[in-house]
C-alpha positions in Angstrom: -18.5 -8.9 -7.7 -16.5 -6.0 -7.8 -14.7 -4.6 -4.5 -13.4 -1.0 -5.7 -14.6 1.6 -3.2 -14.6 5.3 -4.9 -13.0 7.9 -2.4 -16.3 10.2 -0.8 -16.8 13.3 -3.1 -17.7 15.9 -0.2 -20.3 18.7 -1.0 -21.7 21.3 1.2 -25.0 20.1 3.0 -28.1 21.4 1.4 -29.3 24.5 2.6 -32.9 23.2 3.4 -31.2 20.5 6.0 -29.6 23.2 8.2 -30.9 24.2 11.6 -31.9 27.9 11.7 -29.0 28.5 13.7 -26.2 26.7 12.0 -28.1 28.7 8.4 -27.5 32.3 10.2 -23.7 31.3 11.7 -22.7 29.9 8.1 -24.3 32.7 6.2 -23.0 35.6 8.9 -20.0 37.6 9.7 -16.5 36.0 9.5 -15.6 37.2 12.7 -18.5 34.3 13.7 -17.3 32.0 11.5 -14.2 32.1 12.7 -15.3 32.1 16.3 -17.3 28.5 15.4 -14.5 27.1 13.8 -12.8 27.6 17.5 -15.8 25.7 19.3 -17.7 29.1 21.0 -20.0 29.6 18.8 -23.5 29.1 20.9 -24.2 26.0 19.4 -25.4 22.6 20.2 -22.5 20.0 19.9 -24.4 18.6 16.8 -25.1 21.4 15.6 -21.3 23.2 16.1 -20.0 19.8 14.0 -22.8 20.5 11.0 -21.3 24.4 11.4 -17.5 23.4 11.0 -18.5 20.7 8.1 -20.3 23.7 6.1 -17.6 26.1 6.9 -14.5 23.7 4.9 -16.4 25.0 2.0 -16.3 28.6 3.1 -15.5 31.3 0.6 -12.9 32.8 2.5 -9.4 30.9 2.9 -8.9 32.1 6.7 -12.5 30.6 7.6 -11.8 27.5 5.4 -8.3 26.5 6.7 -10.0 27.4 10.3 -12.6 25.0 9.5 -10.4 22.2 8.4 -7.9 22.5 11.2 -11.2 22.6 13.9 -11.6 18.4 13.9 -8.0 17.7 15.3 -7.8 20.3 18.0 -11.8 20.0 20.0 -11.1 18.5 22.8 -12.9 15.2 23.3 -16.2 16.3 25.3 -17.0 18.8 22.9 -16.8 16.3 19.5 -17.1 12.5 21.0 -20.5 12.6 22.0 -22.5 14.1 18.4 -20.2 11.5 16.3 -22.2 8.9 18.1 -25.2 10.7 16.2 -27.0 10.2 13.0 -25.4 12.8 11.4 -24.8 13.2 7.5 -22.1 10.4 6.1 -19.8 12.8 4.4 -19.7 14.9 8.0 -18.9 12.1 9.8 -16.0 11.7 6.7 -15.0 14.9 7.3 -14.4 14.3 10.9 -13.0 11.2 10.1 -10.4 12.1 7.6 -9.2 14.7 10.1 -9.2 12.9 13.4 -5.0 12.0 14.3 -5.2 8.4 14.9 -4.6 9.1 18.5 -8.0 10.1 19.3 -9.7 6.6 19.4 -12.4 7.4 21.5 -13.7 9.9 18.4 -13.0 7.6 15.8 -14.6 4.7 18.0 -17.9 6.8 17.8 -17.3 7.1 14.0 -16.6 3.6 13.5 -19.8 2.7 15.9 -21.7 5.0 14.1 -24.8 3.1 11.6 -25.0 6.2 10.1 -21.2 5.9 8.8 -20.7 5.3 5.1 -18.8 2.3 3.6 -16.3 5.1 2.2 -15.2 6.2 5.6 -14.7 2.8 6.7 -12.3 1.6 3.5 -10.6 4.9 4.4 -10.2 4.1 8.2 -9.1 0.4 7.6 -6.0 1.8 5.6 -5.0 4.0 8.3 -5.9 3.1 11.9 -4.0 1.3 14.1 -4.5 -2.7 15.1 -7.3 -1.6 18.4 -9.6 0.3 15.9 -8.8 -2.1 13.0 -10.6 -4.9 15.0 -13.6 -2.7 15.3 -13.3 -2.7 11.8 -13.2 -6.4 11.5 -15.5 -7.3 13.2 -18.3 -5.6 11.3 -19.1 -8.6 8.8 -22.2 -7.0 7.9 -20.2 -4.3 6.1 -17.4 -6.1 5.1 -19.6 -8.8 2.7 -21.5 -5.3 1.5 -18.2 -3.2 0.6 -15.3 -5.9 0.3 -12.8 -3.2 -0.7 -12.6 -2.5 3.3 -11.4 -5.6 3.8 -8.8 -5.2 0.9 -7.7 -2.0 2.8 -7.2 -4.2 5.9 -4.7 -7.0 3.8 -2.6 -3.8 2.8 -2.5 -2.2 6.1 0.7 -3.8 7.8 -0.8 -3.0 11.3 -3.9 -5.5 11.0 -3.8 -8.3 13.0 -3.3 -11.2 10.5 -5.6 -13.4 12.0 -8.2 -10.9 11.9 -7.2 -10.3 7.9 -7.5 -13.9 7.4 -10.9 -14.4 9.1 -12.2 -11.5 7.1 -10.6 -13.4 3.8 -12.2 -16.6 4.6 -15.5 -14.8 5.3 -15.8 -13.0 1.8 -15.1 -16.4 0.3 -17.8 -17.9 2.1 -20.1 -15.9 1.0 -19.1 -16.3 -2.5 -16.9 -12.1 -2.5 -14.0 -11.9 -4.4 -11.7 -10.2 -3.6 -9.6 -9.3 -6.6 -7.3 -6.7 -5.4 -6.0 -9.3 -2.6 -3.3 -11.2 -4.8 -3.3 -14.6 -5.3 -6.6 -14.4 -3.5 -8.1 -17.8 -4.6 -4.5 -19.8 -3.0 -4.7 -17.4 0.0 -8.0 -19.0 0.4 -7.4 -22.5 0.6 -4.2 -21.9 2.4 -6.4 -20.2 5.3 -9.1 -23.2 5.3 -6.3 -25.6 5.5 -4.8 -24.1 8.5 -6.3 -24.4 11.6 -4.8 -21.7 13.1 -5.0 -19.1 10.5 -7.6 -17.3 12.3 -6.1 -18.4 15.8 -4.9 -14.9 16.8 -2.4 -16.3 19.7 -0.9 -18.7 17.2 -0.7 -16.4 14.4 -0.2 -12.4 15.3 2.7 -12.7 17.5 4.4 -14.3 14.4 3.6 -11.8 12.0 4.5 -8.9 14.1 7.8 -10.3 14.8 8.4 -11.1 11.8 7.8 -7.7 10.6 9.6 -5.7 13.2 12.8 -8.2 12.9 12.8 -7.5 9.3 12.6 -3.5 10.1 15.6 -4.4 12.5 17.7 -6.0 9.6 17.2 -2.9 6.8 20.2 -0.8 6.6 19.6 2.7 6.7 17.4 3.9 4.1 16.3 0.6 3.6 18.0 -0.5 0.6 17.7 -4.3 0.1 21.6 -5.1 0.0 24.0 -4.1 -2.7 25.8 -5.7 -5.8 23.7 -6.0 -9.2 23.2 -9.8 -8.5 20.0 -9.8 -5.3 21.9 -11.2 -2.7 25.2 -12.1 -4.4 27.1 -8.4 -3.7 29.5 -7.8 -0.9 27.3 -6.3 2.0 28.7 -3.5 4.0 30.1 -4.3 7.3 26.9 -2.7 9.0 24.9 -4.9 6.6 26.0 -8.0 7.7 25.6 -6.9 11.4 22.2 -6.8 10.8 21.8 -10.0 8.7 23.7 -11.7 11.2 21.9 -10.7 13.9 18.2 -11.2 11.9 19.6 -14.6 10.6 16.3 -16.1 12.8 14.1 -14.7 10.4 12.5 -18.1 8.6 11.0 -17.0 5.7 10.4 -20.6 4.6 9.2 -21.9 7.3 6.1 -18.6 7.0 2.4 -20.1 5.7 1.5 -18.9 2.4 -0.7 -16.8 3.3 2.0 -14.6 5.7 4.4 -14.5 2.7 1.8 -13.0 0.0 1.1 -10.4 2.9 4.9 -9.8 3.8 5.7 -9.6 -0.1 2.9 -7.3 -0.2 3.4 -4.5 3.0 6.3 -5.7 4.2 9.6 -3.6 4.1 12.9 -4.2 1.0 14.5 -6.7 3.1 11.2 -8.8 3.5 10.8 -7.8 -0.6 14.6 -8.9 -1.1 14.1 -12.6 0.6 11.1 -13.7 -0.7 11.2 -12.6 -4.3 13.9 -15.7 -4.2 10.8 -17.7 -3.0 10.4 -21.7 -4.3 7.0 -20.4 -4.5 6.3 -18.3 -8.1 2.7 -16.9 -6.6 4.9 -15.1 -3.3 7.5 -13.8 -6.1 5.3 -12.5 -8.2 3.3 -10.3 -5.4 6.8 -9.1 -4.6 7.8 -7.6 -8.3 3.7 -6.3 -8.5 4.0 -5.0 -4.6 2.7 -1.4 -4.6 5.5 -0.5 -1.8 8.6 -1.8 -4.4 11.0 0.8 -5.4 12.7 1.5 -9.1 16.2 0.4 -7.6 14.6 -2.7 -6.3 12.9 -3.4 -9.7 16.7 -2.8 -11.3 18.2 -5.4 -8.9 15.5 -8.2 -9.7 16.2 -7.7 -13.5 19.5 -8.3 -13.2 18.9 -11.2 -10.9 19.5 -15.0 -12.2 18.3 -15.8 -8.5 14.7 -15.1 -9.0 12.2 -17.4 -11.1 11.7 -16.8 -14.9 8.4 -15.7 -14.4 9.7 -12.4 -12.3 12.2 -11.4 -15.2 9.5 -11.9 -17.8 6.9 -10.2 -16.2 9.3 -7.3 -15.8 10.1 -7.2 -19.6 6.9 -7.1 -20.4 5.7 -4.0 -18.0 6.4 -0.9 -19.5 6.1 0.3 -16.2 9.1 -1.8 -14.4 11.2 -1.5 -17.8 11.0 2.3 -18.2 14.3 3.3 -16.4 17.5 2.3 -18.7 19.6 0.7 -16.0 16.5 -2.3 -15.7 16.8 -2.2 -19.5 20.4 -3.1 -19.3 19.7 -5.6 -16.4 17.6 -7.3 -18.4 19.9 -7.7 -21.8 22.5 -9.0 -19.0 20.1 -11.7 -17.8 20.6 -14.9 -19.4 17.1 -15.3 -17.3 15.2 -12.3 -19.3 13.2 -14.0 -22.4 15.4 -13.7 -25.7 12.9 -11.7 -27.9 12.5 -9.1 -25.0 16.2 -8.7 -24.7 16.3 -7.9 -28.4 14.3 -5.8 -28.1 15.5 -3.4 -25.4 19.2 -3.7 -27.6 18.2 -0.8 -29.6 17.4 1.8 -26.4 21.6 0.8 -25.1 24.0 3.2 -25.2 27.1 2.4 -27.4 29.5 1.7 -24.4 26.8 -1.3 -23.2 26.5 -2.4 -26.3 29.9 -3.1 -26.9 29.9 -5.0 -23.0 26.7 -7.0 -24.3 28.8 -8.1 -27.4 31.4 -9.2 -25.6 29.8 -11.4 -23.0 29.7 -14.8 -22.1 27.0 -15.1 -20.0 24.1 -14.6 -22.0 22.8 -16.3 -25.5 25.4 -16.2 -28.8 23.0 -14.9 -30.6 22.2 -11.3 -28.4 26.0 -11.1 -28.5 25.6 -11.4 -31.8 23.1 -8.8 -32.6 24.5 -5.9 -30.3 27.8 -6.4 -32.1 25.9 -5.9 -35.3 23.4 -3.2 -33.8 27.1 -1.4 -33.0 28.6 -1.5 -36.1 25.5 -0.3 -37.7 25.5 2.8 -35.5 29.7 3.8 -35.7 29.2 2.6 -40.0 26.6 5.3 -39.8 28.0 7.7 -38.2 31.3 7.3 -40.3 29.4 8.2 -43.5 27.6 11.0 -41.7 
């Protein structure tokens, strides 16, 4: 079973659906609109939200930015109680797309709302914070029928673990995969072999901590340490500050199912300490993380620290091996597989290739062949 969720296309309500009222303000004077779009228009709360929805697709910019702006600044006993009503799904999207995450009470009504589609609701889980996210959890019913909201949950880093890992455990139950959770099928039996993976006093504190400790020990502009070796470079004397002062931070001692989640939302220094991990499945959702950075991806490639199965996934992703500099990382690693580091010979510049064929640390033969790659070039160029 698939869980991909496609974003809500929103269209304008049919005309035939509209209140007589809400068809004359929409089809009127700008001044009106424009006045509705402000809340005094002499509708009913219901129908002043139907009003604003239809006006987003105005023809005239000033009534359409008006229209869009509307959700954010009603105060909250003017747009609370209609949420609460069955209004049309890609309204209460609207509204819910547009609602700061401070007004809980409105989104409350949204996510309470029957009449809320399974769109809104992957939407919401990405973005809200961990009160509203446990409304979101505890819907089962909607989380078996649309699993990609509970995928939305795993990647938002303010979801209570335990509540992540209940709604896991749940799709497996029920026989949902969930193929955009990595290393779903281990995360599984990791959960049922824990007895308190879903224990929320046991578990959340943990996670949290271990979270906001690692945000503690980034440097500024959270670049995961320095040197082309991960780990191995002199730190900066604010550097090791930090890692002095974060030196609590256990990444070993985390359950496997913690460390796929930190490798996946966690920050560069939670990226930078367990893409080292014994465990291949936790350093491999580090290197396919969608938070990882270019830079990070050049300091893994250059990395003997990391397991073979890190450096040859990167050689083989045109994706991580687009930039030159993870190119040349990767010649440099003894680690990087021998046919992929011949292969990236050709795209180095003549100064590198004369470093490659002069060093010790990686196979005879890649010496061997950047030597000859360089001859070829200058023998070239001399005849030219």
């Amino acid at each position: 079973m698939s869980s991909a969720a496609e974003p809500m296309q929103l269209q304008p309500l049919p005309a035939a659906s509209l209140s007589p009222a809400v068809a004359k303000l929409v089809g009127g004077a700008i001044p009106a609109k424009l006045m509705a779009a402000r809340g005094m228009a002499p509708l009913r709360p219901a129908e002043l939200l139907v009003a604003i929805y239809q006006l987003s697709f105005d023809g005239d910019a000033v009534v359409r930015a008006a229209a869009e702006a509307a959700p954010g600044s009603f105060p909250d006993n003017v747009i609370n109680p209609p949420l609460g009503e069955a209004l049309p799904a890609p309204l209460l999207h609207f509204f819910a797309t547009r609602l700061p995450g401070q007004r809980t009470a409105a989104l409350e009504r949204i996510l309470y709302n029957p009449a809320t589609a399974d769109e809104t609701f992957v939407m919401l889980a990405g973005r809200l914070d961990e009160s509203l996210l446990e409304v979101v959890a505890q819907n089962e019913v909607r989380l078996l029928r649309c699993p990609a909201i509970v995928e939305a949950l795993f990647f938002n880093k303010r979801a209570r673990m335990s509540s992540v890992n209940r709604a896991v455990e749940l799709c497996a139950r029920n026989g949902v995969r969930l193929e955009g959770i990595p290393a779903f099928d281990e995360i599984v039996s990791a959960i049922r072999q824990d007895p308190e993976a879903t224990d929320a006093a046991a578990i959340d504190s943990r996670f949290q901590a271990v979270l906001t400790a690692a945000e503690a020990a980034s440097p500024p502009g959270g670049a995961p340490g320095q040197g082309g070796e991960l780990g191995d470079g002199e730190a900066a004397p604010e550097e090791k500050r930090r890692a002095a002062g974060m030196s609590f931070i256990k990444f070993d001692d985390l359950r496997l199912f913690e460390k796929i989640r930190l490798a996946t939302v966690g920050n560069a220094y939670c990226r930078k300490m367990l893409v080292r991990d014994s465990n291949r499945l936790v350093a491999m959702t580090v290197i396919r993380s969608p938070q990882i950075t270019n830079m990070e991806i050049q300091r893994i490639a250059g990395s003997t620290n990391v397991c073979d199965d890190v450096i040859r996934y990167i050689a083989n992703s045109r994706d991580c091996s687009k930039d030159y500099a993870v190119k040349l990382a990767l010649v440099s690693n003894p680690k990087c597989p021998l046919g992929s580091s011949l292969r990236f010979l050709a795209y180095l510049h003549p100064d590198d290739l004369r470093n490659i064929s002069r060093s010790k640390n990686i196979p005879g033969v890649l010496a061997t062949s950047a030597k000859k790659l360089l001859q070829q070039r200058e023998g070239g160029r001399h005849q030219r």
